[in-house]
Each structure stands twice: as structure tokens, then as C-alpha cells.
VOPAGU-2260 file (C-alpha; in pm, 1 decimal, decimal comma):
REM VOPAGU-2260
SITE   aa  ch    i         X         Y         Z
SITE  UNK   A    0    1417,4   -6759,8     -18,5
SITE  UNK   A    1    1711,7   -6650,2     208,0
SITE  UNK   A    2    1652,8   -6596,7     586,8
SITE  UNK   A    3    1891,7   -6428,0     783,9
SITE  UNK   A    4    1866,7   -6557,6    1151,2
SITE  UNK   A    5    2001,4   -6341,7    1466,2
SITE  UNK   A    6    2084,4   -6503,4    1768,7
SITE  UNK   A    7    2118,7   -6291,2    2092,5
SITE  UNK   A    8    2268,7   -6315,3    2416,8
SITE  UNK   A    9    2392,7   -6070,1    2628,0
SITE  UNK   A   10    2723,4   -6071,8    2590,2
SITE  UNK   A   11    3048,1   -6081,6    2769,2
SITE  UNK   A   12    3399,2   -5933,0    2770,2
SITE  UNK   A   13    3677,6   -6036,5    2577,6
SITE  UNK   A   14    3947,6   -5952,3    2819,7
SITE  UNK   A   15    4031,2   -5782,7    3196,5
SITE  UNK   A   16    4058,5   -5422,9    2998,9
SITE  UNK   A   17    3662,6   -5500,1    2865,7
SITE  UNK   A   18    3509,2   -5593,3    3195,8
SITE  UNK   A   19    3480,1   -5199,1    3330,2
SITE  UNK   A   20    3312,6   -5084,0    3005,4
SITE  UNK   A   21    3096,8   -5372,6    2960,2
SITE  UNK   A   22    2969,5   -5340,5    3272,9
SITE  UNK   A   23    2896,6   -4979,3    3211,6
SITE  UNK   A   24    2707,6   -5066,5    2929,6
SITE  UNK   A   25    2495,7   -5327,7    3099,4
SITE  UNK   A   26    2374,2   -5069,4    3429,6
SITE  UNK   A   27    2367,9   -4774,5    3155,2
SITE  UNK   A   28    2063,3   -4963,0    2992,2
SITE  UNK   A   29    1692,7   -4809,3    3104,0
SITE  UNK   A   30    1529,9   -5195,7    3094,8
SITE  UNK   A   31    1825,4   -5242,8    3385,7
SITE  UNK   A   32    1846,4   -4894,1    3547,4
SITE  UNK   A   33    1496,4   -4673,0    3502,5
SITE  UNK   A   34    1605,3   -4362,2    3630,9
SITE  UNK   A   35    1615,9   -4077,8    3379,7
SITE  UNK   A   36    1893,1   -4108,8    3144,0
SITE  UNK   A   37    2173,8   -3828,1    3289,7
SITE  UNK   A   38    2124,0   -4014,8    3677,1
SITE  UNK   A   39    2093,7   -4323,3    3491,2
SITE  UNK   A   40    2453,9   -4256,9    3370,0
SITE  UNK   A   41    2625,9   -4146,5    3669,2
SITE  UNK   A   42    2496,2   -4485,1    3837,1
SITE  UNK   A   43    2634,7   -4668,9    3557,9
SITE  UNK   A   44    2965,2   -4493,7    3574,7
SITE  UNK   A   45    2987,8   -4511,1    3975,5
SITE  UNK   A   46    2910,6   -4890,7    3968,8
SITE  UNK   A   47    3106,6   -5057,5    3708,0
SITE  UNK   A   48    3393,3   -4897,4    3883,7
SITE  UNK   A   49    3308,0   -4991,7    4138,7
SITE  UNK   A   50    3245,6   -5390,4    4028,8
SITE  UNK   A   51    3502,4   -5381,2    3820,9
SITE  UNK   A   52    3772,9   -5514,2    4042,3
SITE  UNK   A   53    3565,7   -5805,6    4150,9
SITE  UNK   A   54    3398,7   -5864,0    3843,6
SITE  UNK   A   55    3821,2   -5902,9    3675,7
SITE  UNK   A   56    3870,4   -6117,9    3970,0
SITE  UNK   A   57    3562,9   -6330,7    3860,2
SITE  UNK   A   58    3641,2   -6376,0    3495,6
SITE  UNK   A   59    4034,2   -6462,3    3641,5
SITE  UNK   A   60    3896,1   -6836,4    3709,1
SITE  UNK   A   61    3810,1   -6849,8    3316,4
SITE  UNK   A   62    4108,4   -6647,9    3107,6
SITE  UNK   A   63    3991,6   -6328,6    3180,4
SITE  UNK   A   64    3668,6   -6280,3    2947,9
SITE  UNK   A   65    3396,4   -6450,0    2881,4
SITE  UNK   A   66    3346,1   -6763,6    2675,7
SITE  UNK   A   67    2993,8   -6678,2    2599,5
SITE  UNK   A   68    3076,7   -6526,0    2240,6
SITE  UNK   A   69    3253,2   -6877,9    2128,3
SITE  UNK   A   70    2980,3   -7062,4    2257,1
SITE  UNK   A   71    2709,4   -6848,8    2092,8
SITE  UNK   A   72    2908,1   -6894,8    1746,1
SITE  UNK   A   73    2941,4   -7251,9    1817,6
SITE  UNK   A   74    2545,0   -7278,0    1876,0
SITE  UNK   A   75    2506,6   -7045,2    1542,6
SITE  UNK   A   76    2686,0   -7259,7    1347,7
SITE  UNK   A   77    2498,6   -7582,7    1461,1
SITE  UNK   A   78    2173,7   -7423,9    1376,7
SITE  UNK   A   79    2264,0   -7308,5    1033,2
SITE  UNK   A   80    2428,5   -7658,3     924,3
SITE  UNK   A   81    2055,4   -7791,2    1097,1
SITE  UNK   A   82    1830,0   -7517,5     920,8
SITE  UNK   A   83    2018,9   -7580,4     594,1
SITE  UNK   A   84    1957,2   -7950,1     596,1
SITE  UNK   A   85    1724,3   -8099,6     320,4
SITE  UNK   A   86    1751,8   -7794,3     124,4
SITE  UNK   A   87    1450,5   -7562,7     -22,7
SITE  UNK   A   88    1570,8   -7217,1     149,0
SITE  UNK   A   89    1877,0   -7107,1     250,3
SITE  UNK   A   90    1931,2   -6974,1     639,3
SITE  UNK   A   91    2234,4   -6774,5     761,1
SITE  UNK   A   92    2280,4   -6741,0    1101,3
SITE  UNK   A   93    2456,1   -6402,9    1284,1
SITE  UNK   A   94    2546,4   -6358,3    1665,0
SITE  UNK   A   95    2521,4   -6026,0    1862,3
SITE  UNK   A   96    2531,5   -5950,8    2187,9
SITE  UNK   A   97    2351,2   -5656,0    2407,2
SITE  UNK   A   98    2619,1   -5531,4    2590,0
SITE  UNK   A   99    2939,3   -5598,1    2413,5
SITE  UNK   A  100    3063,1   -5664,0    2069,2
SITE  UNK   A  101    3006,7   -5764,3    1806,5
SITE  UNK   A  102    2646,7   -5520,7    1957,6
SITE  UNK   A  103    2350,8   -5485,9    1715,9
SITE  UNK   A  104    2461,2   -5189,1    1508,5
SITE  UNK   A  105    2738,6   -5393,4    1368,3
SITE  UNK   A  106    2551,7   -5703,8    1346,7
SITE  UNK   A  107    2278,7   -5541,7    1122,8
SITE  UNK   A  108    2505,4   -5414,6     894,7
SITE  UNK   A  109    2644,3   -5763,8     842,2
SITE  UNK   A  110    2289,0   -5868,9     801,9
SITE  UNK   A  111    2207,7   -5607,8     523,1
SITE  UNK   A  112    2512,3   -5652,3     354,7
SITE  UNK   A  113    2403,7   -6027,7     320,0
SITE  UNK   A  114    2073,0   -5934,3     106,6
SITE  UNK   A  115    1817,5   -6156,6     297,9
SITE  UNK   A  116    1454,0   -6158,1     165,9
SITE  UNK   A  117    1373,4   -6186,6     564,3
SITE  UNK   A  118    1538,0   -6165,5     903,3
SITE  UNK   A  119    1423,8   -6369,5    1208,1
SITE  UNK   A  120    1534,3   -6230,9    1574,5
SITE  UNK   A  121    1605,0   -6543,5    1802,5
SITE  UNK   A  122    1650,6   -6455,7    2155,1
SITE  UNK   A  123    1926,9   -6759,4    2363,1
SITE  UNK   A  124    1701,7   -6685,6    2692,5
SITE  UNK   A  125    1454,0   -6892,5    2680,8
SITE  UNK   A  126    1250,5   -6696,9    2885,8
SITE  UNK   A  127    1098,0   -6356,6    2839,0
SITE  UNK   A  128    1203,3   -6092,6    3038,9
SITE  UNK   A  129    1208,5   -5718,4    2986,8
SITE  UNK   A  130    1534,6   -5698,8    3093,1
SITE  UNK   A  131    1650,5   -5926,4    2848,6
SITE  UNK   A  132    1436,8   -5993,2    2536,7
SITE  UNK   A  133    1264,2   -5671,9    2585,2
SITE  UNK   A  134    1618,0   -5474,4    2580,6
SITE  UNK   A  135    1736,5   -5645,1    2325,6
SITE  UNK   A  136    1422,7   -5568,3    2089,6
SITE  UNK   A  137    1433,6   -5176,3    2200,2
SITE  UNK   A  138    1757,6   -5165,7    2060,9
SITE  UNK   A  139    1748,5   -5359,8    1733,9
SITE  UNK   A  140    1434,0   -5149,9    1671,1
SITE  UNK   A  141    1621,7   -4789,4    1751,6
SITE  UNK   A  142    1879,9   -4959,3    1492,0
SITE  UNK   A  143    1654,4   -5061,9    1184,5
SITE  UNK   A  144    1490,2   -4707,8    1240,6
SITE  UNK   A  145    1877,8   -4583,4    1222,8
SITE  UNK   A  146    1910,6   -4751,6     865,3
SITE  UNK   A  147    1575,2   -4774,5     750,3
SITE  UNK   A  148    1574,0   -5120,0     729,3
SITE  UNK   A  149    1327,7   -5261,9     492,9
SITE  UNK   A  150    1376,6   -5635,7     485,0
SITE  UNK   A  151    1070,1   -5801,8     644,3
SITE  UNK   A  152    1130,2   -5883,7    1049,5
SITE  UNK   A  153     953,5   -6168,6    1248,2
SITE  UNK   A  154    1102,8   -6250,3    1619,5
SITE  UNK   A  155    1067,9   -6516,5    1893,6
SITE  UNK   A  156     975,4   -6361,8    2252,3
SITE  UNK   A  157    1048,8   -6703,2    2447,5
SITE  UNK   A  158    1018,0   -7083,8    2455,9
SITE  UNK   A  159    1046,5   -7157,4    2790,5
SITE  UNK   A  160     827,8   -7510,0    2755,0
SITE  UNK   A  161    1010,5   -7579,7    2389,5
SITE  UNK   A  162    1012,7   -7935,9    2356,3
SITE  UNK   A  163    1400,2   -7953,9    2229,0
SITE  UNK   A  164    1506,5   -7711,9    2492,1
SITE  UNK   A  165    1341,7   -7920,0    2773,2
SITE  UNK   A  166    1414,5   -8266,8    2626,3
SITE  UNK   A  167    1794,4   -8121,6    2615,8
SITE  UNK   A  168    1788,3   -8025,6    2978,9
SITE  UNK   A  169    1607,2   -8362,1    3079,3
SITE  UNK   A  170    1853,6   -8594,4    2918,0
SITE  UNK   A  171    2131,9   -8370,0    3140,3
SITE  UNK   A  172    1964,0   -8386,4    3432,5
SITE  UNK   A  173    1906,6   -8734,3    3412,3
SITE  UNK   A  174    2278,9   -8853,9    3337,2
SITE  UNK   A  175    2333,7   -8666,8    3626,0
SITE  UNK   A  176    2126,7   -8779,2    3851,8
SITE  UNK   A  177    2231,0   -9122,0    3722,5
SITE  UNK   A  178    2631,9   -9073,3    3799,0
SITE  UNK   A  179    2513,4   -8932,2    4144,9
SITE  UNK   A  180    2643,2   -9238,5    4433,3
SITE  UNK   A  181    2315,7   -9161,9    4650,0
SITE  UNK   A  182    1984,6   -9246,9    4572,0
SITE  UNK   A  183    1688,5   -8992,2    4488,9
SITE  UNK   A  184    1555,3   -8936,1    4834,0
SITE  UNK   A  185    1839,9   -8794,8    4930,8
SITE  UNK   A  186    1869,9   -8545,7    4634,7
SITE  UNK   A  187    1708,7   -8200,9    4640,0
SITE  UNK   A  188    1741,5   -8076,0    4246,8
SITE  UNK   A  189    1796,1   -7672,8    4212,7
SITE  UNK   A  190    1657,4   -7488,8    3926,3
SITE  UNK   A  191    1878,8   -7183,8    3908,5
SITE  UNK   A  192    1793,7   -6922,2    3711,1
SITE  UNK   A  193    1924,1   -6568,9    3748,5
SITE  UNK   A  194    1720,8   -6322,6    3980,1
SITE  UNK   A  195    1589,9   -6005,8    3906,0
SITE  UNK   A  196    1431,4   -5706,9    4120,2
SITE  UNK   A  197    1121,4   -5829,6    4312,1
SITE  UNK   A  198    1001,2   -5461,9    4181,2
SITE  UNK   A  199    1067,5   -5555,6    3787,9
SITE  UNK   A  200     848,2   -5905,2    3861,9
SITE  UNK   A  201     576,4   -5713,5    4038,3
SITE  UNK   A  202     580,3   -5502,9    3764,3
SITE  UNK   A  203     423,2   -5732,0    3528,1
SITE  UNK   A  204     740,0   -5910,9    3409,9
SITE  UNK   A  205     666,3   -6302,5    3323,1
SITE  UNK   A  206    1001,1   -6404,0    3373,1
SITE  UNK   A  207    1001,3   -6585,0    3713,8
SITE  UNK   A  208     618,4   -6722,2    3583,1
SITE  UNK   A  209     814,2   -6875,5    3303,3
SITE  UNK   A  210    1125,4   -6992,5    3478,2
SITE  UNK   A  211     839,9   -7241,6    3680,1
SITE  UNK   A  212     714,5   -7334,0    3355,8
SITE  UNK   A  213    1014,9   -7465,8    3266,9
SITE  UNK   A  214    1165,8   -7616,0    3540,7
SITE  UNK   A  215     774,8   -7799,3    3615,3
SITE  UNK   A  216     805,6   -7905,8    3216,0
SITE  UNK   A  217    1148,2   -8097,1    3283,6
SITE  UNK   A  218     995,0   -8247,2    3580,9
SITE  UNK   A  219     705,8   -8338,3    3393,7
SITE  UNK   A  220     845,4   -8493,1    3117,3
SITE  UNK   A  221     811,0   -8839,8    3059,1
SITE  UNK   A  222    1205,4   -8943,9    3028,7
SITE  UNK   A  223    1223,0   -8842,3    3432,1
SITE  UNK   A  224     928,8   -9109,0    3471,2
SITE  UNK   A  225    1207,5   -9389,9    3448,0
SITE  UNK   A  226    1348,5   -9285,5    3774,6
SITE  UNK   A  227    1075,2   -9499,4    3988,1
SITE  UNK   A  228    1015,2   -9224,2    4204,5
SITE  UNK   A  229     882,2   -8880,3    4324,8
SITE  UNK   A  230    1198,3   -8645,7    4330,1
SITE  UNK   A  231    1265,8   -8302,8    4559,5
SITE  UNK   A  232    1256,1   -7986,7    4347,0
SITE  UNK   A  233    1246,0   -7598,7    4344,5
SITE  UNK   A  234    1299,3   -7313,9    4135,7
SITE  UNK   A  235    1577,8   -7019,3    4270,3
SITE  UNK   A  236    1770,5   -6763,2    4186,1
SITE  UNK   A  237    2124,5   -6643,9    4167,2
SITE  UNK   A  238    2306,1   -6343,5    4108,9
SITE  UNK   A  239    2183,5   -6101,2    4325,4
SITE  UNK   A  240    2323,4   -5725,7    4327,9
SITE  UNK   A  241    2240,3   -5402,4    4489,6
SITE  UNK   A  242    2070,1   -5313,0    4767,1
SITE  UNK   A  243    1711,3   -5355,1    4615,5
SITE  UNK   A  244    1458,5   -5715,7    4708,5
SITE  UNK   A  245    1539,5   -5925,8    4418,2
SITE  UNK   A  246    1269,0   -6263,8    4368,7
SITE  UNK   A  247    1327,9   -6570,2    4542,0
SITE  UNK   A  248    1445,0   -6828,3    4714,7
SITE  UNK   A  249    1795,2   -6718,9    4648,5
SITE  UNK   A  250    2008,8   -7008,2    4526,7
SITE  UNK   A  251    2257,5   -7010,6    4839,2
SITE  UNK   A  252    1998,2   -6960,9    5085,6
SITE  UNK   A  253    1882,3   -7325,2    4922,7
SITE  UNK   A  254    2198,3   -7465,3    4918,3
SITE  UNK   A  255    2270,0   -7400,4    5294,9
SITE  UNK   A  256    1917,6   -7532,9    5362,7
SITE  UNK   A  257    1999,4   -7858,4    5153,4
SITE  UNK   A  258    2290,9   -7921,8    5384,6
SITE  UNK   A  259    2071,2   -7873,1    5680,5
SITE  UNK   A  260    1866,3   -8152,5    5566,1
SITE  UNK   A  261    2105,8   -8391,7    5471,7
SITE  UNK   A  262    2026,8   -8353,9    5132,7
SITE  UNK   A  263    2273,3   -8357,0    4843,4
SITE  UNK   A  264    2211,5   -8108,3    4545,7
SITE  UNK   A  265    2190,7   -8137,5    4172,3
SITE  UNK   A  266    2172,3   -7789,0    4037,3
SITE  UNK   A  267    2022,8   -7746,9    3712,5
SITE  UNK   A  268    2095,7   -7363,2    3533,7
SITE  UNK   A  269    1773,8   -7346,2    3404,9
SITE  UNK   A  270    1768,2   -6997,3    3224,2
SITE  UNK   A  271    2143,4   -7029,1    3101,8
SITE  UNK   A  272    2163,7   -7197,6    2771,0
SITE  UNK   A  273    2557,8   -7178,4    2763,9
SITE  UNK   A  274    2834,8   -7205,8    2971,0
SITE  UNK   A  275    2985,7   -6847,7    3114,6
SITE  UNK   A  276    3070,4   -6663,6    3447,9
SITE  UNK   A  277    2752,3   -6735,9    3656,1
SITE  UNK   A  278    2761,0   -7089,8    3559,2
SITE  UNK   A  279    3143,7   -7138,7    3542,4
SITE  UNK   A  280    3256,4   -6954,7    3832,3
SITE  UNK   A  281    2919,2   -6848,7    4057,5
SITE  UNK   A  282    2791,6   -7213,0    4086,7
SITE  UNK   A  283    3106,3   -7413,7    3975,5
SITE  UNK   A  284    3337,3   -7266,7    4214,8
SITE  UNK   A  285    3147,1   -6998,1    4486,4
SITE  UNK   A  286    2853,9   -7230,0    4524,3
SITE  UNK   A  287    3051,0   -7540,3    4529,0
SITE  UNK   A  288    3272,1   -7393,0    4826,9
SITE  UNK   A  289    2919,1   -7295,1    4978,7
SITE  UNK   A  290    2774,8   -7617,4    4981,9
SITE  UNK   A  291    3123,6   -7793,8    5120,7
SITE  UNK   A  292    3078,8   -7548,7    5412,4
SITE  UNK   A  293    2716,9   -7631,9    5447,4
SITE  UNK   A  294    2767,6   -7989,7    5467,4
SITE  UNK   A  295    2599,9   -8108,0    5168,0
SITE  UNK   A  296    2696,9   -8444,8    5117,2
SITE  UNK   A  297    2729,1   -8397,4    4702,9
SITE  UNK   A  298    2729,1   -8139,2    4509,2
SITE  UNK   A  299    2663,3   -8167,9    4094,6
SITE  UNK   A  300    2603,5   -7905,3    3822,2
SITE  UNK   A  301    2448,5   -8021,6    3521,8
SITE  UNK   A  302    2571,1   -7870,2    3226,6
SITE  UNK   A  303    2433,8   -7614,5    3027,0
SITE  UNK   A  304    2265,8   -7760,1    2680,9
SITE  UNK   A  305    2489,3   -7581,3    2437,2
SITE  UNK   A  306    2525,8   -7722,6    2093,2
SITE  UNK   A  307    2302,5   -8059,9    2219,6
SITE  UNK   A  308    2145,6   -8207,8    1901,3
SITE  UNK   A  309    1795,4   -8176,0    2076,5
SITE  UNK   A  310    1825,8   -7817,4    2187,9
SITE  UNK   A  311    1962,2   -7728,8    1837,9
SITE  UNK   A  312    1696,8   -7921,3    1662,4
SITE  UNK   A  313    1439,2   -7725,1    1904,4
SITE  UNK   A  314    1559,3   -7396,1    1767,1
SITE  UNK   A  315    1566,6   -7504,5    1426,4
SITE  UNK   A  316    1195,6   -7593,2    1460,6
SITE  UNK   A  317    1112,8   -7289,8    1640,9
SITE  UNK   A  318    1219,9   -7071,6    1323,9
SITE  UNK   A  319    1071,9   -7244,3    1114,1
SITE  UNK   A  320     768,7   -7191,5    1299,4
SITE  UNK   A  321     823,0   -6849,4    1358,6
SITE  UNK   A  322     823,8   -6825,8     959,4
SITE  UNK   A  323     476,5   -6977,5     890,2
SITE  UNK   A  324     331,1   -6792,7    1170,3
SITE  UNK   A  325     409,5   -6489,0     992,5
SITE  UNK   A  326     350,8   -6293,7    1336,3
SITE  UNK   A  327     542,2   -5976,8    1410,5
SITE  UNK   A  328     635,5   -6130,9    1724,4
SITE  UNK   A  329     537,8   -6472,7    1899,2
SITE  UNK   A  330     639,4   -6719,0    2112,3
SITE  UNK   A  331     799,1   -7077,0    2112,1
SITE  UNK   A  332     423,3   -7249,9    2057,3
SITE  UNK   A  333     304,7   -6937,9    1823,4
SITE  UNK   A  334      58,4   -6770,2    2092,6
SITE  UNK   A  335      97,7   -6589,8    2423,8
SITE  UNK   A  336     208,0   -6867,1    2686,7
SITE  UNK   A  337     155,7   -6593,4    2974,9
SITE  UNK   A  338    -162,1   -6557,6    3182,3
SITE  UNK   A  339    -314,5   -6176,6    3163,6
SITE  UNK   A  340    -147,8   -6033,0    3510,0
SITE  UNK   A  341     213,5   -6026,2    3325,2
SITE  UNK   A  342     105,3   -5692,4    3171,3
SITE  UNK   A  343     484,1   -5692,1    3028,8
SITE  UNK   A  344     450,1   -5942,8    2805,5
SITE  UNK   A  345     509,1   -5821,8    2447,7
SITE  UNK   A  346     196,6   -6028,9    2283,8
SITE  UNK   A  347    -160,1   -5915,1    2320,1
SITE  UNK   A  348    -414,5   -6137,3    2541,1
SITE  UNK   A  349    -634,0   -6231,9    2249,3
SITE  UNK   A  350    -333,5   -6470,8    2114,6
SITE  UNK   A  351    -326,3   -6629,7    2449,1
SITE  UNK   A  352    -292,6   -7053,5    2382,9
SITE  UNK   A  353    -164,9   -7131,7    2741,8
């Protein structure tokens, strides 16, 4: 049995000429931007040129694009040689991104072309969001109508409590916490995820729900026991843009706060699973600056888990799993992990495990 397996991200561009177009893409999407589709356009046209200049200036820190492609391939690659291991069935893995190349259309022609006996969809955001997952699954399905795919197709919505993902992030955060000079009581640790609209979350989107979920199942878990002691915590968010409420508390609202206190900051990015510009530049360098003018007595980023042998191990189990489950669509533990008021969330109530 051959198994093609997709992994998705959103994507990035390659280069200063890409950023305007990419960005274009991104705002032009309906799960982004719901207005009807010509207004829809024009507001996509109006504000990548419009972010365009400081978006360049942005990816200037890091080359000029976006390192988000390598690392995806590099994450690909570590899952295939893991899937592969032991033998029995054979797994290729493929990369494609939502709003830049190489984009789905492209991607599933590569996938066809390879003559799998079944493709598996598995999403790098860890948790569900419409905006995300849900795009991404609008337009691979607008695709395989396209080419009348008939190979059969099973997908992961999330994992946000996966026990590789969080056992990844937990070894990080500890390391860090243990090359920190001050002791716990003085830390405040900062979940960071990116925001979204309040108006998307009210909506019925599980996102934020599941961001808690993970950052409460790293705090939970039994490695951060070995610390000897009750540590500060809270979720936020980053990214903001536009003039609409996004969820909260915003990331440098928390970081200013943090100095107020005294308190020195370990920020975790909780809903990034590889390095790129909000991790690289927003909280490396912008947020970094911030919390030097805030007086926060030390600042640390953990890293983002990448290629870590847990994390990669995680997603090997979690297509496996996705494979005996035989479900159209499920999530990391096989049934619906969100509680009935996220109306959004693509699996029915009567699957509901958590």
C-alpha cells in the first residue's frame, strides 16, 4: 500500500518581488476577507499595496523571503524517513502551501502523478481554525473536483493536545527555562499564538479554545513537574492587523505588563510549528526591542519544534492513526476535541471524545 502524505502550511515568499502578490493572495481568500468576491478583490488589491513596503522591510531581517518552505521540506523529509521505518507500506510525503508556491493545484498533480492507493491531508497548525485548516481544505477540495480525483482522501483537522507535539514544546520550554539566570518566580511564560478577529472566534471558530488546550497541556505535563514549583502563565496573541477587535490579550500588551511587574518573559510560539517572519522577526527582534523598553529584566524565545524527533514521531503516529480511523476527517485523538458552542468545527458532535 502506498500513501501519499500532504503537509500544509501557509506559505511564504521566496523573494522582495513575491511579498506584494503573496499578500494579495492571502486577503483575496473568503475564509480571510468575507465580503463578496469583486469587493473582496479590490480590498485585497488596495492592501497588499499597501503592506507591501513594510511587509519587504520585514522579510529584510531574514534574506528577503521566507524560510518557511525549507523548513516545511525539512519537516517532510523527517516524517517520510520516520513513516518509512520498519517497512510494510510505503509513505511519500509532499509540501504545499495556501498562499504561495508550490499552491495545491501543483502539488496534486505531483501527487497523482505518483499513483498512491491513498492520500492523507496533514495540516502544520496544530490547531483548527477556519482561517487556516478550513481554507486550506476549501481549496484542495475545489482542486480534486478540478481533476476528478479518485484516489481515496482521509485528513487531520488538528492536534492541538498531540502528545509528540506537546512533549516537543515541553522539552523546549524547559531547557529554556533552565538556561534562564533568574529563578521561576520571577518568570511570567507567554504562549503566543497568532490572533485572529474577535468576530471569526465569536463566530464559532475553536481556534483560541484550542490554543488554551495546548498551552494548559504543556503546563500540565509531567516533565514541567521537575521544576519544584507553581510557574506564571498565559495564553496571547500576536499579529494583529486592521482596524477590526482581534482576541486577546495581545502579546505586547503582556510584555509591557511583564516589565511592570518585574517579571522576566519566556515566550513560547505556541501555534507556530516552524521558524518564519512572526517568529524570526515579530518576537525575535520587534518584541525583543519592546520588552528592553519595558524593562523586562530577560527576555527568551523558545524555539519553534521543527524537525524535533518527538514532534516528528507525533506526526508520524498521527497518520497512522488517521489511516485506521478510516474517517473522512478527524482529529489528532480520532474524535471531535471541541465542546458543541464551536459550531465551526468541521466534525459532527456525535464523535465528540473531549
Amino acid at each position: 500500500m502506498t500513501t501519499a502524505v500532504v503537509l500544509y502550511n501557509l506559505g511564504g515568499p521566496d523573494g522582495p518581488d513575491d511579498v506584494r502578490p503573496f499578500l494579495f493572495n492571502l486577503f483575496n481568500d473568503p475564509m480571510i476577507i468575507g465580503a463578496p468576491a469583486p469587493i473582496r478583490w479590490a480590498l485585497a488589491q488596495l492592501i497588499s499595496r499597501r503592506r507591501a513596503p513594510i511587509a519587504q522591510e520585514i522579510y529584510a531581517h531574514i534574506g528577503g523571503g521566507s524560510p518557511l518552505l525549507a523548513n516545511t521540506r525539512a519537516q517532510a523529509d523527517a516524517l517520510e524517513a520516520v513513516l518509512n521505518t520498519g517497512g510494510g507500506e510505503d509513505f511519500k510525503c509532499f509540501v504545499a502551501m495556501r498562499y504561495w508556491h508550490p499552491m495545491c493545484d501543483a502539488v496534486m498533480d505531483e501527487v497523482i502523478a505518483s499513483a498512491p492507493e491513498r492520500i492523507v491531508l496533514l495540516p502544520l497548525y496544530p490547531q483548527f481554525s477556519t482561517t487556516t485548516v478550513g481554507s486550506m481544505m476549501r481549496i484542495w477540495e475545489r482542486v480534486a473536483r478540478k481533476r476528478k480525483l479518485d484516489i481515496p482522501v482521509t485528513a487531520l483537522c488538528c492536534y492541538p493536545t498531540d502528545s509528540g507535539f506537546i512533549g516537543a514544546v515541553t522539552d523546549l520550554l524547559a531547557d529554556a527555562l533552565e538556561a534562564g539566570t533568574r529563578v521561576t518566580k520571577d518568570v511570567r511564560i507567554l504562549f503566543s499564538a497568532h490572533g485572529l478577529p474577535k468576530q471569526i472566534v465569536e463566530g464559532g471558530d475553536p481556534y483560541q479554545s484550542q490554543v488554551e488546550q495546548t498551552a494548559a497541556a504543556v503546563m500540565n505535563n509531567p516533565a514541567m513537574e521537575s521544576l519544584g514549583q507553581e510557574l506564571d502563565w498565559l495564553c496571547c496573541y500576536q499579529s494583529r492587523v486592521g482596524p477590526l477587535e482581534w482576541i486577546g490579550p495581545s502579546t505586547d500588551d503582556e510584555i509591557a505588563r511583564a516589565g511592570a511587574d518585574g517579571k522576566s518573559v519566556i515566550i513560547v510560539p505556541i501555534a507556530f510549528v516552524s521558524e518564519h517572519s512572526e517568529t524570526l522577526v515579530e518576537l525575535d527582534i520587534e518584541y525583543r526591542a519592546l520588552a528592553e523598553g519595558a524593562g523586562v529584566p530577560e527576555y527568551i524565545r523558545v524555539q519553534t519544534v521543527g524537525t524535533a524527533p518527538k514532534f516528528i514521531a507525533g506526526l508520524a503516529d498521527l497518520v497512522r492513526g488517521n489511516i485506521a480511523a478510516g474517517c473522512d476527517i478527524c482529529s489528532g485523538n480520532g474524535g471531535r476535541v471541541c465542546s458543541g458552542e464551536w459550531s465551526k468545527c468541521p466534525m459532527p458532535a456525535a464523535v465528540q471524545t473531549g
